[in-house]
N, C-alpha and C positions, 0 to 999 in steps of 0.2 A: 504494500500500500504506500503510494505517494503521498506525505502527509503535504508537502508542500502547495502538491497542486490542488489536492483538497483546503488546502487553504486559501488557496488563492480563487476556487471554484465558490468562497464562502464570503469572504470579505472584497476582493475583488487583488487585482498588480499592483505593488509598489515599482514605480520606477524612479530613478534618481539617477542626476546630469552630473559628475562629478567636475568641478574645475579645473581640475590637473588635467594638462591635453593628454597625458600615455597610460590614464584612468579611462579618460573620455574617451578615448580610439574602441576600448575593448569591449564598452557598453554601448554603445551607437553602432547603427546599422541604413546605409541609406538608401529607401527604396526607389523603386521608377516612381511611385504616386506619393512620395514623402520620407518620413524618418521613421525608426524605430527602436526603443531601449531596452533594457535587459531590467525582465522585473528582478529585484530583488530577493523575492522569495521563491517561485519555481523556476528562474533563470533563463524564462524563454522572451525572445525579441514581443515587444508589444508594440504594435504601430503606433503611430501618436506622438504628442507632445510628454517630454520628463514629467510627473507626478512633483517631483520636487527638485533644488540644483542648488549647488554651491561648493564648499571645501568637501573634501573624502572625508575630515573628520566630525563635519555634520550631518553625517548619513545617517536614517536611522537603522535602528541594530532591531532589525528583523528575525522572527524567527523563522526557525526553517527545519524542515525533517525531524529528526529526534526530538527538539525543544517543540515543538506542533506540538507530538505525540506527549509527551513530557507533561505539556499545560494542559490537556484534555484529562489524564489521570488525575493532575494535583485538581481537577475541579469535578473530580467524581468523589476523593476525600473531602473536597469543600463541602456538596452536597449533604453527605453523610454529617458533618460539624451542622449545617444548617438544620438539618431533622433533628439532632441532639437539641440543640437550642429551640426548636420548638418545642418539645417532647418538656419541657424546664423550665418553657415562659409558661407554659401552658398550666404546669402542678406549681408555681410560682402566686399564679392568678390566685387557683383553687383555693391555695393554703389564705389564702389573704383574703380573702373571700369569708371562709370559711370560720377566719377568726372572730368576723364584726357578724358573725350571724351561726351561732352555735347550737342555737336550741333547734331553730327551723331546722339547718340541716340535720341533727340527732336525730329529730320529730323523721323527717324525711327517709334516714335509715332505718329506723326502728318499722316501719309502715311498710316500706320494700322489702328487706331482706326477708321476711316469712314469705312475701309472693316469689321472688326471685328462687330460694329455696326450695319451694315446691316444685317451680319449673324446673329444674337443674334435677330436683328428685324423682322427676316422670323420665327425665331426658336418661338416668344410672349415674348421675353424678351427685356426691354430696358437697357441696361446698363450705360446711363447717368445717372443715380441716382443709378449708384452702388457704392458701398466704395472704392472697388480696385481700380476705374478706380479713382476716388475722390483724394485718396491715392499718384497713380502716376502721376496724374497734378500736383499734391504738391508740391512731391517731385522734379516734376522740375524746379520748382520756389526757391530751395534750394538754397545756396552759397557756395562757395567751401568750406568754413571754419565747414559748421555745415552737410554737406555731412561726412566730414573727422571725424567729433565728432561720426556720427551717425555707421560712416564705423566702428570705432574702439569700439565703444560701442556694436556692435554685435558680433566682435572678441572677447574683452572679457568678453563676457557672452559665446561665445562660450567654450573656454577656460575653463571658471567654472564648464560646462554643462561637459567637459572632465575628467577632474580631478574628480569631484561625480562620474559621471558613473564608472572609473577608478577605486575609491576607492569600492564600492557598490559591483562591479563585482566580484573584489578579497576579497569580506568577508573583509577584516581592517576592525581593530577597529577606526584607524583614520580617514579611508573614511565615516566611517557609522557617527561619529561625525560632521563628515565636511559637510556631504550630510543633516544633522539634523538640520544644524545651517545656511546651504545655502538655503536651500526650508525655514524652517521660517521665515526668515527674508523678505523672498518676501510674503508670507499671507497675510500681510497686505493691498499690494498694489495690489493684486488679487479681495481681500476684498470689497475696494476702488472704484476698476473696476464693481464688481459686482453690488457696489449701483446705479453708474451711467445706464447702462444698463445690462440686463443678460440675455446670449446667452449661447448656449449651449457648444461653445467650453471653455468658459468664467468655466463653469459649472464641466465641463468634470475636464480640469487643475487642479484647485481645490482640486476635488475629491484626484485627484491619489496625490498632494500634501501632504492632510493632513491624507491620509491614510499613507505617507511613513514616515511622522513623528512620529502618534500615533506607526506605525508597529515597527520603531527602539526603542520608547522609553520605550517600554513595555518587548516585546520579545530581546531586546539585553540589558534592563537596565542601558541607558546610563543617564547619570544626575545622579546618584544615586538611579535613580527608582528601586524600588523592590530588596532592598539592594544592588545595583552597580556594577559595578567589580568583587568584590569578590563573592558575590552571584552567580554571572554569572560564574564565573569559577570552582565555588565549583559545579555548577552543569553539569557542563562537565565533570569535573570530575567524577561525580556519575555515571556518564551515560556510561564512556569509559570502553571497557573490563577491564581494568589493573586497573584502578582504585577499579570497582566490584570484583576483585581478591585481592585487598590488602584489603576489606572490607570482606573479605570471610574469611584471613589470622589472621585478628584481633581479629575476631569473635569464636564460636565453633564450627562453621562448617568443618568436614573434607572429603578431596578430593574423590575422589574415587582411584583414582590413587597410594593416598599417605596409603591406606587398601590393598593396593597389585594387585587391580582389574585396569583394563584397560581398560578407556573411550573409547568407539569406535567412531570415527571420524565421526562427520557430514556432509553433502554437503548440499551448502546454500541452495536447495531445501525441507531440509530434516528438518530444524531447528524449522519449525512453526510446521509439527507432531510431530517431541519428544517432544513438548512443552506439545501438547491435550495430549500424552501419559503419561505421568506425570503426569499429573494432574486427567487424569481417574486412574492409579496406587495408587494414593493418596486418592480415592473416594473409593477405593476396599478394599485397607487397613483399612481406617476407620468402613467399615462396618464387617471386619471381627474381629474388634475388639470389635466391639457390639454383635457378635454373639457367641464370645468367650466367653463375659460374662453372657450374657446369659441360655447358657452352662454351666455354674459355678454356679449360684444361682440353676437350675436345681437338682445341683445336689444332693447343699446343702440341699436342701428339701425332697428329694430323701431316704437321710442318717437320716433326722429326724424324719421319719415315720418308722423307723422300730422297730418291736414290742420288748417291752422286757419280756416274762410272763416265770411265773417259769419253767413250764412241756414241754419247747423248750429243743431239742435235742443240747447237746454242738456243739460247732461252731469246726471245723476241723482244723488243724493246718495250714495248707493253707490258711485256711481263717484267722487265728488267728494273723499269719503275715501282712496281707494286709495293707495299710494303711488307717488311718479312715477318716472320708470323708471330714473334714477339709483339711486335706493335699491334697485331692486330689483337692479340689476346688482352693486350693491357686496352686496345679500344670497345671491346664485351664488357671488360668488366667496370670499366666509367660507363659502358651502357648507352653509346653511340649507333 
């Protein structure tokens, strides 16, 4: 899957004019009916005017491939941080609710749970020795004071639950930090839980926990994993068009563009065959250079069988000019 071009099938081409002319040569493209630039993100010519232009190091830093791929996972953990946070504003409310109006709701359990009971007792299930119902006899033996503790301690975990998802969503580097150092610090007490009894929601939690931790510490190198920051950037770098342009520029590679010939513009559907075509172009070449050579020792061999005895008829001036089969073997193999 081309994250790219499904990226670029989503929000649409960035393309960018850069000012340096041996930047500019390698992203320009000039057609018969106009110009054409190299988007940024899936790398194929876009006819048209630059999306944007200036210095290389005001380009922006696009992502591209693995980083696509990358910000679609950390906003499937965001997801997950948002349902938390609901699930917490939601028994946040209850509890506070719950507190400025005590009797009604008692009044309100005491009247349900015999109908509720009954139903669950046709259906083979007792609910008296369920947890929920356990749960909310408890909870009404509460006091106003540790209702109020318990209201606000699910708001702010809601809150926290807000802020991670927030940051996750948007790629930050300080959400992915913040989101790294909030789910660890609860492990333990996940952990905790797990010794005492382990259930499968117990189980589940966990899982996507410590998979969001290992996920950020590895793939974003946060702590200094896998050389940190820097590492991380150098390799966005490597990865963005402009960047592979200015590695192209440093290098002895030259354009095609900048030989007088004119790159003909790709469309993002078109980018993955020039790719095979190239690469079989490359497989052809090579073999005609073995065939070349070939060709050349042939010939050599050719020229050293021939006789030299006294009572041969002189050689004709035609022939006498020719060249001898040296030269000709070194003219195969330049490929004349």
């Amino acid at each position: 899957m081309d994250w790219s071009l499904l990226g670029c099938g989503r929000y649409g081409h960035i393309t960018f004019a850069p000012a340096e002319p041996e930047l500019r040569v390698r992203l320009h493209a000039q057609l018969a009916d106009g110009e054409a630039w190299r988007c940024l993100r899936c790398g194929a010519f876009v006819p048209g005017k630059p999306d944007l232009s200036g210095p290389a190091r005001s380009a922006p830093v696009v992502p591209r491939g693995r980083e696509i791929r990358s910000k679609f996972i950390l906003r499937l953990f965001a997801l997950e941080r948002f349902l938390r946070a609901l699930i917490f504003a939601v028994a946040a409310v209850a509890l506070w609710r719950y507190r400025y109006s005590r009797s009604s709701v008692e009044r309100a359990f005491d009247r349900g749970l015999p109908i509720v009971r009954g139903l669950f007792r046709q259906l083979g299930f007792n609910i008296d020795h369920s947890k929920l119902v356990g749960l909310l006899q408890h909870a009404l033996t509460l006091s106003n004071g540790s209702l109020t503790l318990l209201a606000a301690g699910a708001a702010g975990y809601a809150v926290l639950e807000v802020v991670e998802g927030t940051g996750l969503w948007l790629a930050r580097r300080w959400g992915e930090y913040f989101a790294m150092i909030a789910t660890s610090l609860g492990l333990p007490l996940e952990i905790y839980d797990l010794t005492r009894k382990v259930t499968l929601a117990a189980l589940a939690l966990l899982a996507v926990n410590v998979a969001l931790v290992l996920y950020l510490l590895i793939t974003k190198r946060l702590f200094g994993a896998r050389g940190g920051k820097k590492a991380y950037a150098a390799r966005l770098h490597s990865e963005s068009v402009l960047g592979a342009a200015r590695l192209a520029v440093d290098g002895t590679e030259e354009p095609a563009t900048a030989r007088g010939q004119v790159a003909p513009p790709a469309t993002c559907g078109q980018a993955a065959a020039a790719r095979d075509q190239a690469a079989a172009t490359g497989d052809q070449t090579a073999a005609t250079r073995d065939q070349a050579a070939a060709t050349g020792d042939q010939a050599a061999a050719t020229g050293g069988q021939a006789p030299a005895t006294g009572d041969q008829a002189p050689r004709s001036a035609a022939e006498s000019r020719s060249p001898d089969p040296a030269a000709r073997v070194r003219g195969v193999k330049r490929g004349y």
